[in-house]
C-alpha positions as CSV (number, residue, x, y, z in Angstrom):
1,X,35.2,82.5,174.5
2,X,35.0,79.1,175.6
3,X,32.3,78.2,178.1
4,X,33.6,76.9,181.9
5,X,33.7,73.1,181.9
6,X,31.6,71.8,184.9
7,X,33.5,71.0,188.4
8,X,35.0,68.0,188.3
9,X,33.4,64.5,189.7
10,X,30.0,66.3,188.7
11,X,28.0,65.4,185.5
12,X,25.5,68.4,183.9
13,X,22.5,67.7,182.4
14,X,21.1,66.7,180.1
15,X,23.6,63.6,179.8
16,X,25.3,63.3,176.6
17,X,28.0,61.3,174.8
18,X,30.6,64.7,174.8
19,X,29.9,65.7,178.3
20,X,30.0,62.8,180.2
21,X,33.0,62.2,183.0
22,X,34.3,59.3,182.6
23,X,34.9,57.9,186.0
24,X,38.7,57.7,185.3
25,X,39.0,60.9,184.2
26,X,37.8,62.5,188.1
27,X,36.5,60.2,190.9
28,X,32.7,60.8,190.8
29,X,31.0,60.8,194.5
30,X,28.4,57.7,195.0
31,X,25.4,60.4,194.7
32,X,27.1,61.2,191.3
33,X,27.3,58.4,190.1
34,X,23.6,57.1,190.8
35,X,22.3,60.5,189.9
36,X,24.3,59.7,186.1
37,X,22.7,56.0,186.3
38,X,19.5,57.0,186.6
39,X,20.5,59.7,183.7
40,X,21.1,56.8,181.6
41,X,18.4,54.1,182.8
42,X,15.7,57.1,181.6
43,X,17.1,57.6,178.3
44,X,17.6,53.9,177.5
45,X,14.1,53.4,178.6
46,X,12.9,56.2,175.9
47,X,13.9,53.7,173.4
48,X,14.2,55.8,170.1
49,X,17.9,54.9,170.5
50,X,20.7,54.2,167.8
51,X,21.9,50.7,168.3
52,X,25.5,52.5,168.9
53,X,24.3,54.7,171.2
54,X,22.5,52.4,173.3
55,X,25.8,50.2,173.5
56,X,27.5,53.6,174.6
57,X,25.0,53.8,177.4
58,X,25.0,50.3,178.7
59,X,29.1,50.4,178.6
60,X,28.8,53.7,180.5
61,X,26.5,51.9,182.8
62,X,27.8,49.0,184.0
63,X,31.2,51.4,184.2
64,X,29.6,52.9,186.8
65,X,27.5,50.2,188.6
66,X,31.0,48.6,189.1
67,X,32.4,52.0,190.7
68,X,29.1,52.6,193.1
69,X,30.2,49.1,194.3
70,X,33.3,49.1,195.1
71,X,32.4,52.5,196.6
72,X,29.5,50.5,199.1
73,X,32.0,47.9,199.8
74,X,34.9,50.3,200.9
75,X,32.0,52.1,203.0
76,X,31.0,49.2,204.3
77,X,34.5,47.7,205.5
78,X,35.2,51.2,207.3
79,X,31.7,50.5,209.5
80,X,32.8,47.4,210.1
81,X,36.3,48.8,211.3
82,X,34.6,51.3,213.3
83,X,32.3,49.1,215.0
84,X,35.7,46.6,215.8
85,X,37.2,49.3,217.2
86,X,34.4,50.8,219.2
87,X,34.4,47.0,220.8
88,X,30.4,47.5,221.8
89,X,29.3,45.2,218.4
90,X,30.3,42.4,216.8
91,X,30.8,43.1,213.1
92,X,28.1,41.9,210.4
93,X,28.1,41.9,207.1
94,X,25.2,43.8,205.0
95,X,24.8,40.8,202.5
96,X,23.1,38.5,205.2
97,X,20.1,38.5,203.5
98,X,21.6,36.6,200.7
């Protein structure tokens, strides 16, 4: 018998090359995403690391640094709706500090 795949938009652990969710196979959740980043980040940091695999792990990465930010930036635009249509604030974006 086969064993249940996990839910979708969830990654188990341990992280691994055949059980990772890619992020266009099932929309991961922000908390999802950062949880698998810092999945990865730890293991690249425990060197030991095939060349190969550590290329798997960056691609992987930056794969999902992009969808966290587009996921902040969408979250971001609906505050800023929110607080247009609420009329109390004037809209301001989170990247002042730049």
């Amino acid at each position: 018998m086969a064993s249940p795949r996990p839910a979708r938009g969830r990654l188990p652990a341990p992280l691994t090359r055949h059980n990772v969710t890619m992020p266009d196979e099932a929309p991961l959740t922000f908390e999802a995403g950062l949880q698998a980043l810092e999945t990865i980040v730890k293991e690249m940091e425990g060197g030991e690391l095939a060349l190969e695999r550590a290329l798997e792990l960056f691609e992987r990465g930056v794969k999902l640094s992009e969808t966290c930010r587009k996921q902040l930036e969408e979250a971001e635009t609906r505050v800023e709706k929110l607080m247009r249509r609420a009329g109390e604030m004037t809209p301001v974006p989170f990247d002042d500090a730049k």
